[in-house]
N, C-alpha and C positions, 0 to 999 in steps of 0.2 A: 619721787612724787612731785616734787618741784613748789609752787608756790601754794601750791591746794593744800600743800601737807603742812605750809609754817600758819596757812589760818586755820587749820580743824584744833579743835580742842581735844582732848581725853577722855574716853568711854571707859566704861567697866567690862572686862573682860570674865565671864567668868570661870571657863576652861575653851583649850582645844578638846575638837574630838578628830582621833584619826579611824580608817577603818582597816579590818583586817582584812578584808577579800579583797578590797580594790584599793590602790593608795589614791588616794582623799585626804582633806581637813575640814572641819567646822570650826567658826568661828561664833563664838555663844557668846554676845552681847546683851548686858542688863540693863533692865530698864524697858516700862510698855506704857504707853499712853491706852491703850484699853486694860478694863478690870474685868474680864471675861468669868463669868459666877463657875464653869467649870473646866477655869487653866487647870493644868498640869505642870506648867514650865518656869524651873527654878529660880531662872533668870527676869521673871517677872519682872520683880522690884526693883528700885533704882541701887539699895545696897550690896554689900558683898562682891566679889570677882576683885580682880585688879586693874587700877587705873592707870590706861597707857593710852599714848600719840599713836596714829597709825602708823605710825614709822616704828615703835618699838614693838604695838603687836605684828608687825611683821615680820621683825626680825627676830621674834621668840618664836614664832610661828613655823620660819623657816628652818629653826635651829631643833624644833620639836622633829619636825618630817624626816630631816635628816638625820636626827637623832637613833626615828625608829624607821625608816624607810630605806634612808641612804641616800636620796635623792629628794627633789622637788617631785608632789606628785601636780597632773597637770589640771586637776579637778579642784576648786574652791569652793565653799558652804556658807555662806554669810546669816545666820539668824538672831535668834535671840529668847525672850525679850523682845523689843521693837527695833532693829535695825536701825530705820530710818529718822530715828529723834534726833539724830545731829548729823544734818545734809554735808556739811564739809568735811566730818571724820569721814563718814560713808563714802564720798566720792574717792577723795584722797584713799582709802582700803581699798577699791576699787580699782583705781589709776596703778597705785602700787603695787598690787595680784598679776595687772597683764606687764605691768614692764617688769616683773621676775618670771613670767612667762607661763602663767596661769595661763591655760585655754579655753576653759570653763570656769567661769564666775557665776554665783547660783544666789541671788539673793530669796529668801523667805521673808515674807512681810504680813500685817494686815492691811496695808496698803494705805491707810489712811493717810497721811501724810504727802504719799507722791499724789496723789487727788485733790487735796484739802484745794480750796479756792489762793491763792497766792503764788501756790508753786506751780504753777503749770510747767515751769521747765524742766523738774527736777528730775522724771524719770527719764526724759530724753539726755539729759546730762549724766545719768548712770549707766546709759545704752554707747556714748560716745566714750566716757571712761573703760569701757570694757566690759558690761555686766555684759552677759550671754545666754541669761536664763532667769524670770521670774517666777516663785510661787507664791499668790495670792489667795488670801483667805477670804472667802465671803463667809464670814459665820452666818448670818442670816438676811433674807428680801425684803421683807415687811419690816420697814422704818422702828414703828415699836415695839417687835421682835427684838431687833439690834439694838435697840436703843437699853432695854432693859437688859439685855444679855449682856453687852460690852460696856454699857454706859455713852456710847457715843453713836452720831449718826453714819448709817451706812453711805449715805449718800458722797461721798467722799472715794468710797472705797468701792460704789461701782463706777464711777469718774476713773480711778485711775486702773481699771479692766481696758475702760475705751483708751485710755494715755498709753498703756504700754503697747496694745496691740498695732496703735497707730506705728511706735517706733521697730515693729520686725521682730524685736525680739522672744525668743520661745517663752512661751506663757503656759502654765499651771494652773488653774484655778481649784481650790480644794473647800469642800464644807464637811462639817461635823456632824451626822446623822445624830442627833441626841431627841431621846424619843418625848413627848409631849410637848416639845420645845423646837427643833428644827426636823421635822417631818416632810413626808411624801410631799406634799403641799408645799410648802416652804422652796425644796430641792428642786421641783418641778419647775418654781417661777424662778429661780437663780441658771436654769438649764434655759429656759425658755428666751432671757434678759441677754445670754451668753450666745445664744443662736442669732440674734439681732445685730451681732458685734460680727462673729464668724463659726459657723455651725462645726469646724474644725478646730475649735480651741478643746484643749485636753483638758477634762473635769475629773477630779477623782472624790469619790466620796469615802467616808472615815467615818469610823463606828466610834461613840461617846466609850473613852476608858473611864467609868464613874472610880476605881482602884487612885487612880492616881491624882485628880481631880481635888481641889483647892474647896472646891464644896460638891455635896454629894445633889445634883440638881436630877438627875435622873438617872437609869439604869443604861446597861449595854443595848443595843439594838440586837434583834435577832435577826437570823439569816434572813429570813422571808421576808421581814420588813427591811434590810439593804438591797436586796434583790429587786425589790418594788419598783425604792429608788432608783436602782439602776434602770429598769425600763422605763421608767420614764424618762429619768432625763434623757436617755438614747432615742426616746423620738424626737427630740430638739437636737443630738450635737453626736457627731459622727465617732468621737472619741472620748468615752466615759470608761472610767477606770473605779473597782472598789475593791476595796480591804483584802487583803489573804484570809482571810477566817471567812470569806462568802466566794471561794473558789469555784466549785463545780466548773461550767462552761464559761463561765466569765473573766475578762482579764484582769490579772494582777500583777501587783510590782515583786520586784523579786524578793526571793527568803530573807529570813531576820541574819545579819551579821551578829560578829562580835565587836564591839568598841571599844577607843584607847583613849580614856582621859588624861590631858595632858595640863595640868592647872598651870597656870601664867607665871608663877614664883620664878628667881634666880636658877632653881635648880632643873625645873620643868618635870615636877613630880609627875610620873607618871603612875596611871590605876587602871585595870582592865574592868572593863563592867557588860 
């Protein structure tokens, strides 16, 4: 990692995940600068997980894969929580991933941070470190939409749509269908902001899981109203992607795997879930 790794500090880990159809790893970092009314993800909060340098979650990291793979696999999952709340861990995990010879580096973010007004450098500097692949969240278009949903402005987090698309790297953009709240309306003008950028950025949209949700702020979307979604935003953008549960004629990612929790301890307990 070199000089990048003796200034990052220690993040919270909270597990590996590896997968069992394809060898992969996630890296689950805690901690989010948004308070989204219907998270899901554990890792939210700043406590819990364990605290390590990127150099030592790598080297747990490594010792997991091979633990249960045998090998490096060539794919890496960077999420969280919010990823990017400490620029010089993140780079440094990054720099790290491609000189053990990561060929895919996957970061998941809300993006706000590589946006915010100050850092302009920062996504270009995680594109030259090695990242290979962004997914970015627009939870919602309308300012006080976001603003009430997340607690923070969106404005930021479509700043850094235009920042990474500038640097090459493959881009994801992903929203949460949650019904009275981020609708047809909503999706449309997040499709339409994203056609302005590059009518070929991949959009996928996602059904509200109200089951797993931090607060129960709405229901499930139903097919008809995903589907909606979907044609709409495909009259703005060449490549819209949604949910397995709204299959028929439309594209979807592939089947549910099974997953290998790998908690960060000495011993690298492992739990199949």
């Amino acid at each position: 990692i070199g000089d990048m790794g003796d200034k990052a500090s220690k993040r919270g880990i909270q597990y590996f995940t590896l997968s069992e159809i394809e060898p992969r790893i996630w890296f689950m970092l805690t901690g989010c600068n948004f308070r989204c009314r219907g998270c899901f993800r554990p890792a939210r909060d700043g406590g819990g997980g364990t605290l390590l340098s990127p150099e030592e979650a790598l080297e747990r990291a490594e010792l997991a894969c091979l633990k249960y793979y045998g090998k490096l696999p060539a794919k890496a999952m960077i999420t969280g929580g919010e990823p990017t709340l400490d620029r010089d861990f993140l780079i440094a995990l990054v720099s790290g991933l491609r000189a053990k010879g990561f060929n895919e580096i996957v970061l998941m973010s809300n993006g706000y941070e590589l946006g915010r007004e100050g850092n302009g450098s920062y996504a270009a500097e995680l594109v030259d470190s090695g990242l290979t692949e962004a997914h970015i969240d627009i939870k919602a278009f309308s300012e006080d939409v976001h603003r009430w949903y997340t607690g923070r402005s969106n404005k930021p987090v479509l700043r850094c749509v235009e920042l990474l698309h500038d640097t090459g790297v493959n881009l994801l953009i992903q929203t949460v269908y949650i019904p009275g709240i981020v609708e047809e309306s909503e999706i449309e003008q997040i499709a339409k902001f994203l056609s302005s950028i590059d009518r070929g950025i991949k959009y996928r949209i996602n059904p509200f899981a109200p089951t797993f949700a931090y607060e129960r702020v709405s229901r499930r979307p139903t097919i008809e109203e995903m589907e909606n979604a979907y044609r709409l935003a495909s009259q703005y953008l060449e490549n819209v992607i949604i949910s397995r549960s709204c299959y028929r004629e439309f594209p979807t990612p592939p089947s549910q795997e099974t997953w290998i929790t790998v908690y960060p301890d000495p011993d690298l307990t492992i739990k199949r879930r």
